[in-house]
Residue, then its C-alpha position, 0 to 999 in steps of 0.5 A: x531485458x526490460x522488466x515491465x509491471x502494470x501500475x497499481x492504479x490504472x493497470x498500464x504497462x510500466x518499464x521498470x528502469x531509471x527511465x520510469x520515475x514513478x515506478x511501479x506507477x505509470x505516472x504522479x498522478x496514480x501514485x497520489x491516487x494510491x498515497x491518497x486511498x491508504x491516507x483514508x485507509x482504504x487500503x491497509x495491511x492486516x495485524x498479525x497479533x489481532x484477536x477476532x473480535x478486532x481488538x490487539x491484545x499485544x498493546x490490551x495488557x499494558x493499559x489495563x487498571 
């Protein structure tokens, strides 16, 4: 059994096998799109260790005077 995602990109139906090599992207193309939205940082994953006000108090304590 063949399993088949949707790409991230454009949301067409893409088998995951060796026969698709861009996977889980149907094509080069939706896979740059996706490179290029997390190089503008469009797209990113959230801190775990922020504080609300949006600063990271984890690194804050090394630098202090």
């Amino acid at each position: 059994m063949v399993t088949v995602v949707q790409c991230p990109t454009c949301g067409k139906a893409v088998s995951w096998n060796e026969e698709s090599p861009f996977r889980p992207f149907c094509s080069k193309r939706c896979q740059l799109i996706d490179l290029g939205e997390w190089a503008n940082e469009e797209k990113r994953i959230p801190a775990q260790n922020q504080d609300p006000d949006g600063s990271n108090s984890a690194f804050e304590d090394e630098y202090e005077d």
